[in-house]
N, C-alpha and C positions, 0 to 999 in steps of 0.2 A: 174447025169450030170458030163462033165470034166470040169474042172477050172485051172484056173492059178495061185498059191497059192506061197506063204511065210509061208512053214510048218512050222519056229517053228523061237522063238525069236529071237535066235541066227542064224538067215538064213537072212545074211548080203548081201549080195551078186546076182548077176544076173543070176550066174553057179550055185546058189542054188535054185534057184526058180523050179517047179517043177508041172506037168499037175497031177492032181487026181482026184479020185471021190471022188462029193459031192452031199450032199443030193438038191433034188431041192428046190427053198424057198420058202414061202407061202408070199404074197403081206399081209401087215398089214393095218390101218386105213391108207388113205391119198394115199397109193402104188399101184405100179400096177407091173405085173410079163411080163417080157421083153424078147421074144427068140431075141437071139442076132444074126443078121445078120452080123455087122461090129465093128472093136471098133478102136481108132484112139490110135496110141504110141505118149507118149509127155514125156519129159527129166525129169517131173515131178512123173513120174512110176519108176525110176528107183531109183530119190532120196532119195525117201521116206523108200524104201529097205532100203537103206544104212541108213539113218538116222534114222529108225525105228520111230511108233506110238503108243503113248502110251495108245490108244482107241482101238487099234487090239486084237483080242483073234486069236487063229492057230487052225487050219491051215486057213490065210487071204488070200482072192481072190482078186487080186491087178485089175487095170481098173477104170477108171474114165469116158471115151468117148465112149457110148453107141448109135447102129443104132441099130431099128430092129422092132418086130411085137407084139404087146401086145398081151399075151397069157390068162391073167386072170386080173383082178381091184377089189382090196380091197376094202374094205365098206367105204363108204363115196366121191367115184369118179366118177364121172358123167363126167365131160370133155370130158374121154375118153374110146375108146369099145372095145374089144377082134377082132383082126383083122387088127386095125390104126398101121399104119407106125409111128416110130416117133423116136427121138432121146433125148440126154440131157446130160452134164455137172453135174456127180455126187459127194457123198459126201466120199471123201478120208480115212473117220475114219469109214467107214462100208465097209462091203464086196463088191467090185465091181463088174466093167463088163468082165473083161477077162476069161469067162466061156459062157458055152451054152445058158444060162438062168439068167436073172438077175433081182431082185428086184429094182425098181427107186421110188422115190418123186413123186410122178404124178406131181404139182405142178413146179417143174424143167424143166421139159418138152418139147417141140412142136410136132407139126405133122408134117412131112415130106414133102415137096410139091411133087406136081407132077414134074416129069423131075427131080428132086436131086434125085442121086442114095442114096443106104444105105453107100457107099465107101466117097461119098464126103459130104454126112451128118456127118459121123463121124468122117472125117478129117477136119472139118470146127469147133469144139466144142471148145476146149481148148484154141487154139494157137486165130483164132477164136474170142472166144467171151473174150477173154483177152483184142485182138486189140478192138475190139467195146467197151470194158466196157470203157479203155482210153478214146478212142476219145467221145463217148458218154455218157457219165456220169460222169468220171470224169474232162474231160477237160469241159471248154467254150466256142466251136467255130466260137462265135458271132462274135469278131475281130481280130482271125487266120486270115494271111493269107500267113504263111509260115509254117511248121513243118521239125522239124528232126527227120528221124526212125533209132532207129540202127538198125545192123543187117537187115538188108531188105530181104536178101534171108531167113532168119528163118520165121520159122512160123509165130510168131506172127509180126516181123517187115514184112514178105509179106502181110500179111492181113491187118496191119494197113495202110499199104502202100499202097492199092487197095482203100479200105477205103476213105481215104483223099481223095485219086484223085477224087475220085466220089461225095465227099463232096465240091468239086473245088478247093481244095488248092491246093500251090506249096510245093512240094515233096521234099528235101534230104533225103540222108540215104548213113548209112558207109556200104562200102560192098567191102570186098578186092577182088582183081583183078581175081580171078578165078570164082567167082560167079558173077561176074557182067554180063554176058551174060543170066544168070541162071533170074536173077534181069531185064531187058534190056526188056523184053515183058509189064511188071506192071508199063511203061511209068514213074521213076522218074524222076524230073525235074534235080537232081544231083547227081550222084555216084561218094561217095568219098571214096578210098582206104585209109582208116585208116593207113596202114602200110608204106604207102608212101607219104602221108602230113598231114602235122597239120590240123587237123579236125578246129581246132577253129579257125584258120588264114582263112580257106575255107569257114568256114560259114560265116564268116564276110563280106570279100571280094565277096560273091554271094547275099550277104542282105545291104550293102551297109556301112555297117560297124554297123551298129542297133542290128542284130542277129536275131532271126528267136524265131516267137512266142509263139512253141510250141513243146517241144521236148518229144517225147518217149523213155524211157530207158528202155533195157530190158538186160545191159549186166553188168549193176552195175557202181560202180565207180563215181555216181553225180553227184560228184560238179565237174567235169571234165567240168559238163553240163553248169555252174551256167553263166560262162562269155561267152558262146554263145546264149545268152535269151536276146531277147530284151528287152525293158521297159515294165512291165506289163504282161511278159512272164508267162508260163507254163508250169512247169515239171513234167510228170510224172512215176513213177520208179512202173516198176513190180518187181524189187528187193530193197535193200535198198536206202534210202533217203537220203539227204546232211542232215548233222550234223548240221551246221550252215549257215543261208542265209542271205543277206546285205540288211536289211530292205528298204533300198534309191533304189532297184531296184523294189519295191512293186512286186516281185514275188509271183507263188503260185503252192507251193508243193504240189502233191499228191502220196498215197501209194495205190497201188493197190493188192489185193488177191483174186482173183475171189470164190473160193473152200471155202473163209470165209463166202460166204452167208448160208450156209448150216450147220457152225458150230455157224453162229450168234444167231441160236436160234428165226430168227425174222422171222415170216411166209414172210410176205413182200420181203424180202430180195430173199427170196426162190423162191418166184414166179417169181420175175424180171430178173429170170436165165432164166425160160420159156420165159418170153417178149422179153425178149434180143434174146435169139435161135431163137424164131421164126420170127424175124424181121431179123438175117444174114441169116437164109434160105431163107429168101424171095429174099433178094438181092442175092444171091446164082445162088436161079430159074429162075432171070432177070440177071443171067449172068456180075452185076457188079460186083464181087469179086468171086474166085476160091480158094479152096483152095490146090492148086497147089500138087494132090495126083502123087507123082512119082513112087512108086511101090505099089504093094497090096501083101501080106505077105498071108501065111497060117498061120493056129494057131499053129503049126508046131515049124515054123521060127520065134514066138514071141518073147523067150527070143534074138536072135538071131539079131532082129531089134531093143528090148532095146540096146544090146551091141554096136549098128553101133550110134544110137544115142550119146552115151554116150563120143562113141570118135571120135565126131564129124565130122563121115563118110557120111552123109546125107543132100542132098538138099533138100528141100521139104517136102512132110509128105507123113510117113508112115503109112499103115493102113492095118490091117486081117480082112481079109474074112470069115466068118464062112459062112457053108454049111446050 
């Protein structure tokens, strides 16, 4: 089969990646063997190159966000049969999806509903169940009832963004002035151009001067965060966390890393990636959240759409089509 590989340690780079043949893989206990229909690009494929893994052997098959048709199930899976549709959020320190055929966790998992294509399955993974694991696991949103998203046209701030609404809250989110049209369909309650006012005078001045009870980070930076939280707030960062927090605001920080269930070692952990997928297909298939696929790539043009991501050429999500 062909694959999307990082041939050798020193292959840093996205001009270095490189399509070859690989042998096909046999599904182990727990696994099942996946022809790949579709696989989603996320900023997290590309970084990893550069930063390299110290669990890879070469030549590694890079891909995380797998759609497609199980072709074969290792011993011990019953869940699922030779034939099902289905997708899943894999584990970054083994061989991925960016090949014809891919070995997955059966466990990680869902089946695909009817009416999601393999294209918005696999754009819906990553970006995706990032936003869901925020809002739904780590946050409380008992007594939300404002949030901040950044980045709203990115992946994850569009999904989290969809998210909320359908959860009922009231929506901000920072999104400069040429994406806010792009943003303008996923009804937020606020678009604030970061580059043209103080985000934190804004949030204040739209919450009444309290702040807003919920904020999702996905572009870093914190405590940027820390004096737009109301009493009793919630933050939480898909990248790094504030250093330090002012106990008299009874805040509550969270870290999130979605791709850490799979290296936690905790079966549990593993499976709640399945729960998780299969619960944003659902809402997927009832049309409350989209994950807004703006072009479909050939396997071709893959390193091609890492490099658009990387410089931050891209609305939307990108996603290859395999044959």
């Amino acid at each position: 089969m062909q694959a999307f590989v990082v041939p050798t340690a020193t292959s840093r780079t996205i001009d270095g990646l490189v399509w070859q043949e690989r042998p096909v893989p046999t599904p182990g206990a727990g696994e099942v063997l996946i022809r790949t229909r579709a696989v989603g690009l996320n900023p997290v494929d590309y970084k990893v190159v550069e930063e390299g893994v110290a669990a890879w052997t070469f030549p590694h098959t890079l891909g995380l966000d797998v759609a497609g048709v199980i072709q074969q199930v290792g011993p011990g899976v019953t869940a699922f049969q030779p034939g099902q549709r289905v997708c899943g959020h894999g584990n970054l320190a083994v061989n991925g999806a960016f090949a014809e055929s891919v070995v997955a966790t059966a466990a990680a998992l869902a089946p695909i509903p009817v009416g999601v294509s393999f294209e918005q399955a696999a754009g819906s993974l990553c970006a995706g169940l990032t936003a869901y694991q925020a809002l739904f696991r780590k946050a409380n949103l008992a007594n939300v009832r404002t949030v901040l998203i950044h980045a709203g046209a990115g992946g994850v701030g569009s999904m989290a963004l969809q998210l909320a609404k359908a959860a009922g809250k009231r929506v901000l989110t920072t999104v400069s002035a040429g994406k806010q049209a792009f943003v303008a369909p996923l009804h937020p309650d606020a678009c604030l151009d970061y580059r043209q006012v103080n985000v934190t005078r804004e949030v204040r001045r739209l919450t009444a001067g309290h702040g807003v009870d919920l904020v999702v980070n996905t572009i870093g930076h914190p405590e940027k965060d820390l004096p737009r939280l109301a009493y009793n707030g919630q933050l939480v960062c898909v990248l790094d966390t504030p250093t330090q927090v002012d106990p008299a605001q009874a805040l509550t920080v969270s870290n999130l890393d979605l791709g850490g269930a799979h290296r936690s070692g905790d079966p549990a952990q593993v499976a709640d990636l399945g729960r998780m997928t299969a619960d944003l297909l659902a809402r997927v298939a009832q049309k409350q959240v989209d994950p807004l696929v703006t072009q479909i790539l050939t396997p071709a043009d893959l390193g091609t759409g890492l490099q658009r991501i990387k410089d931050h050429r891209v609305v939307g999500k990108l996603v290859v089509r395999f044959d």
